[in-house]
N, C-alpha and C positions, 0 to 999 in steps of 0.2 A: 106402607109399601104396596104397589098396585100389583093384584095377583097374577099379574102374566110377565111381572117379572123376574127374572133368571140370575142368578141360581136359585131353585127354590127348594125347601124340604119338605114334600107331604107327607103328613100324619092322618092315617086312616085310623082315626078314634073308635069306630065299630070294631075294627081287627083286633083292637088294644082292649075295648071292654069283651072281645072275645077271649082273649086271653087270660084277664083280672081273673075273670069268671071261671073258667077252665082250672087256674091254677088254685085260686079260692076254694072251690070243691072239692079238688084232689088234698089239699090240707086240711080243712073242717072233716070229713072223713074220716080223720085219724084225731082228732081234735085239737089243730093245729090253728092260730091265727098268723095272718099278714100283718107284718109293717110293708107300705108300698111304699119301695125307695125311689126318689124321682130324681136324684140327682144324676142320672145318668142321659138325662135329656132336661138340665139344669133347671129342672124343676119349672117348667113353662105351665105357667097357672093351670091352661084351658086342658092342657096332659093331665097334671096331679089332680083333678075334678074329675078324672075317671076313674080312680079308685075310690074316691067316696062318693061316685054315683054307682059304685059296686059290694060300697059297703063292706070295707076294711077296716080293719081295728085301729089300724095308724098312718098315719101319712110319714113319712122318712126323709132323711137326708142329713148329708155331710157336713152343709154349709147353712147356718142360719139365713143368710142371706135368701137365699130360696124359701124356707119356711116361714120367714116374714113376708115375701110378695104371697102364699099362696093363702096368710090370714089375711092378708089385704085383700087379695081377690075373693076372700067371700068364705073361703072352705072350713067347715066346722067341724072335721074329721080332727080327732085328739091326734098332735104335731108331735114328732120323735128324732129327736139328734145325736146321731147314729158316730159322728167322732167327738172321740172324747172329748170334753168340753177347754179351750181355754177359759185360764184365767181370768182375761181380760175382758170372757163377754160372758160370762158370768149371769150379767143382768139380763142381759138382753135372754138369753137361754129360758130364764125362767120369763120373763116379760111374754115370750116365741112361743115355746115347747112347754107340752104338759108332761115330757118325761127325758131321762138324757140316760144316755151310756156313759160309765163313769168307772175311772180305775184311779183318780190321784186322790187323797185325802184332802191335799192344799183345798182341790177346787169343789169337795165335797163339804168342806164349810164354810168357801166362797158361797155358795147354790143356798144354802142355809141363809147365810144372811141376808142377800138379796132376797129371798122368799118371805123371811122375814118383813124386810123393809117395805116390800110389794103386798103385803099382808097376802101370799099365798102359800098353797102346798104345791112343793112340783116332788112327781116322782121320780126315781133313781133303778136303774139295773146299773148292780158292781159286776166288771166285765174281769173274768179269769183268761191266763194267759194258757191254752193249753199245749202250747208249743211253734205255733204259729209263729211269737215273737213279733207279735206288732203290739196293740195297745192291751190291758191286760195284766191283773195281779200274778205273779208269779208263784210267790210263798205264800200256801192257802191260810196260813197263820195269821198272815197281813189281812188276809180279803177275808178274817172270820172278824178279826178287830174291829176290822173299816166297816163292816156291816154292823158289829154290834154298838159301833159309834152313832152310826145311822138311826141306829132301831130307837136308841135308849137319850140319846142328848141332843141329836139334829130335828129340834120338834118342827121343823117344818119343812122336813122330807120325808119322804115314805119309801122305806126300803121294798119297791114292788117287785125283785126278783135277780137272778142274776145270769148273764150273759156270756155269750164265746166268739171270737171270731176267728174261721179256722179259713187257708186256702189264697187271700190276699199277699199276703208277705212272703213266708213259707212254704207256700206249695201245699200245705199238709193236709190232707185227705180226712174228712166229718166223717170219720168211721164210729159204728158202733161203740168202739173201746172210747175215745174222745170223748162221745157226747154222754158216754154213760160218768166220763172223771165229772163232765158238767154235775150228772144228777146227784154225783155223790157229794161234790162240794153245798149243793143248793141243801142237800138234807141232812147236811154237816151244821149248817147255818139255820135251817127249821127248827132241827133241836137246839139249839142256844136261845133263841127268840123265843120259841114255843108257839110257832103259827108256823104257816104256810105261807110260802111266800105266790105270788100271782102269778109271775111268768120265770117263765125258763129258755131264752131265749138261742136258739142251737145253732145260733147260723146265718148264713145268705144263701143264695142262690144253690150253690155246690152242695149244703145240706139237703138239698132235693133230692139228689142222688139214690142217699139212705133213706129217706122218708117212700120212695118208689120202690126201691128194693123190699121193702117193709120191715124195715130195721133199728128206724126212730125209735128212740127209747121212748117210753109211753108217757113218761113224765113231760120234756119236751114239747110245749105247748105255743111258741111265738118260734118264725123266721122269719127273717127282714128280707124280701126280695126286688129284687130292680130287674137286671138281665135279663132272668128266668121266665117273665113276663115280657117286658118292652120292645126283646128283639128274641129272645127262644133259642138260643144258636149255640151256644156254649153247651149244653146238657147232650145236647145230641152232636155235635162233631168234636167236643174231646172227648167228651166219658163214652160217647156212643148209644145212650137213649135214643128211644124213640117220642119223638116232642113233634108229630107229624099231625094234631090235632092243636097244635098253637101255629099261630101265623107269625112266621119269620118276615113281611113286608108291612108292620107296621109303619118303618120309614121309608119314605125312599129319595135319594139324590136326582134331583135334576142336574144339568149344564147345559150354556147351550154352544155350540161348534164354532169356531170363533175363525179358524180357519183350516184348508182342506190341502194335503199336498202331498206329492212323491219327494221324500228325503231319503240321504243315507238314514242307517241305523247308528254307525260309530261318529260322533264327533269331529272333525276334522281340522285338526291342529293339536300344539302343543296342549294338555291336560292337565288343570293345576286343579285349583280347589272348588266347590261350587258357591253357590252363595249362602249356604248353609254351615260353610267352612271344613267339608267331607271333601274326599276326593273319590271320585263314583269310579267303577268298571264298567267298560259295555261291551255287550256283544255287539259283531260285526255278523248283518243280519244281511246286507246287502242292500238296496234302493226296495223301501217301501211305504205305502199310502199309511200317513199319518194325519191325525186331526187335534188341535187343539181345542181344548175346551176354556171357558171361563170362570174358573176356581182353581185354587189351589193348596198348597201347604198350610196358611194362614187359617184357611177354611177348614181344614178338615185331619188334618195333622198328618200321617203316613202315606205315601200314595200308595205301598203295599199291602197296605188292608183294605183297599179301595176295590170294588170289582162292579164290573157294568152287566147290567144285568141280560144283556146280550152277550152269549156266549161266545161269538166272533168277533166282540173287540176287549181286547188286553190293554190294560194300565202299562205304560214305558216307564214314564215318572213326570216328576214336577217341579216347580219352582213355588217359588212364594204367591203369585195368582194365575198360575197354567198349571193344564196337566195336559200331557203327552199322551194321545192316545194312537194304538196301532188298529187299521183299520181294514188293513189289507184285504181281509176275508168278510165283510161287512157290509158289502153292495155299496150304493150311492149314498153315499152322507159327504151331504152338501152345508155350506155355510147357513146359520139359521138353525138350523136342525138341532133336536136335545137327545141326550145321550141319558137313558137312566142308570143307577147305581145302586147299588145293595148298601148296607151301611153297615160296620160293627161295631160295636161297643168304643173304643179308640176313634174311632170318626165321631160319631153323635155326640160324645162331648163338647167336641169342638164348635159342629154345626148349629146345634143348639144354643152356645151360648155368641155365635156369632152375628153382629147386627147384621153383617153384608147378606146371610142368607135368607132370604123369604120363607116366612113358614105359612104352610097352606095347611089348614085344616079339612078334613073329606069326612 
């Protein structure tokens, strides 16, 4: 795709190995390793090669599919699949990934046999549910079992630790008390084995929090982060950190002005449903300068988390490839013209894994 064309999403890689680095420090400090999760900018090869040009413990993500293109792209950083594994790809997991997050037994001696067949070892973190209620052993009775199945009969897997994930599903807050049930289950499961296990893995992003506060429990030694790194924004406008040494424009949205005009604000006719099958509100703002741009819904999912990074022009909304913008207060923006945008987490998904957008590397 030719780089001057529109819409496109630059990715300033220096701001991103500024951040690896930034966040990398503040957790080796405490003796904490990185899995660097890239599924949040769907794991675009030339991205995830910034974490292991920074020298991370793991490369990450949701979707094998991403962890297969970034061993094709070349990357030699040891691969981590972060939802729990199906069944079905079993093989591929161990074929992919040199470790998984794992709470079913079924697919813990699915991973066995394929490791088997593949003549390899692939490592395992058994993931405890600690209230959260997404993936996750519940009855630690269960998750001492399934580890001592691990330790003693599954010879070719290696129970290398075990895992939590708190804050996705539940809301529920990596408090001290949380992450210390982690340490007691992990040394619940030491003593039956009679080792030590490797990692202890406390978390994503929002376990930052604690780890800032200086509150980590000492054992706690791996977090998986994406967020906290790629875009910086979540730690500081919900929890209210200060993350004013990470750079929040890693990405940024182009569009370009497709066209420029004095409308009403309200609609004008009977109002039924949109083409989304929603039936919208508007205010009645009176005749104002709006401009459309060339993207929309398809591209980048909500127009309400969408924000331009000119504080004079506001998001109205969208359709499936327009967005409405209000320009009133925003000088001359003429046809041609591009409008930049902030992205958040909910956007870049999208952007990222969209052919229509240009991605431009800085």
């Amino acid at each position: 795709m030719a780089a001057d064309r529109n819409p496109k999403l630059i990715i300033d890689l220096n701001k991103l190995r500024n951040n690896i680095d930034k966040v990398q420090n503040m957790c080796r400090d405490v003796g904490v390793e990185i899995a660097g999760v890239i599924k949040g900018f769907t794991g675009l090869p030339e991205v995830a090669a910034q974490f292991e040009r920074c020298g991370c413990k793991f490369i990450a993500s949701s979707r094998i599919e991403q962890l297969e293109a970034v061993k094709e792209y070349g990357i030699q950083t040891p691969l981590m699949m972060i939802r729990i594994p199906m069944l079905s790809e079993a093989a591929d997991i161990v074929r992919v990934t040199d470790i998984s997050l794992n709470s079913s037994v079924e697919v813990l001696r699915e991973l066995n046999k394929q490791a088997r067949l593949q003549d390899k070892n692939h490592k395992v973190i058994l993931m405890a549910d600690l209230g959260d209620l997404r993936e996750g052993f519940w009855d630690k009775e269960e998750m001492l079992e399934a580890a001592l199945m691990v330790e003693n009969d599954l010879h070719n897997l290696e129970l290398a630790g075990v895992g939590t994930n708190v804050g996705c599903y539940g809301a529920i807050a990596p408090t001290p008390d949380k992450l210390n049930e982690l340490v007691a289950i992990a040394e619940m499961i030491e003593e039956k084995i009679g080792r030590e296990l490797e990692f202890i893995s406390g978390g994503a992003t929002s376990s930052l929090t604690t780890m800032i506060d200086g509150e980590l429990p000492p054992r706690i030694n791996m977090l998986r982060i994406g967020e906290g790194i790629i875009l910086a924004i979540d730690l500081q406008e919900y929890w209210g950190y200060d993350m004013s040494y990470l750079y929040k424009d890693v990405f940024t949205l182009r569009a370009e002005v497709l066209e420029v005009r004095d409308k009403p604000t309200h609609p004008v006719g009977k109002i039924m449903i949109d083409c989304f099958g929603k039936t919208p509100t508007y205010e009645d703002r009176g005749i104002r300068r709006r401009a459309l741009v060339g993207i929309g819904r398809v591209d980048y999912g909500s127009p309400d988390d969408l924000v331009a990074k000119d504080a004079n022009i506001s998001v109205v909304g969208a359709s499936s490839d327009h967005t409405i913008l209000d320009v009133e207060d925003a000088g001359d923006i003429r046809v041609g013209d591009t409008v930049d945008f902030k992205v958040c987490y909910a956007n870049l998904v999208y952007l990222t894994s969209s052919d229509n957008i240009n991605k431009i590397y800085i």
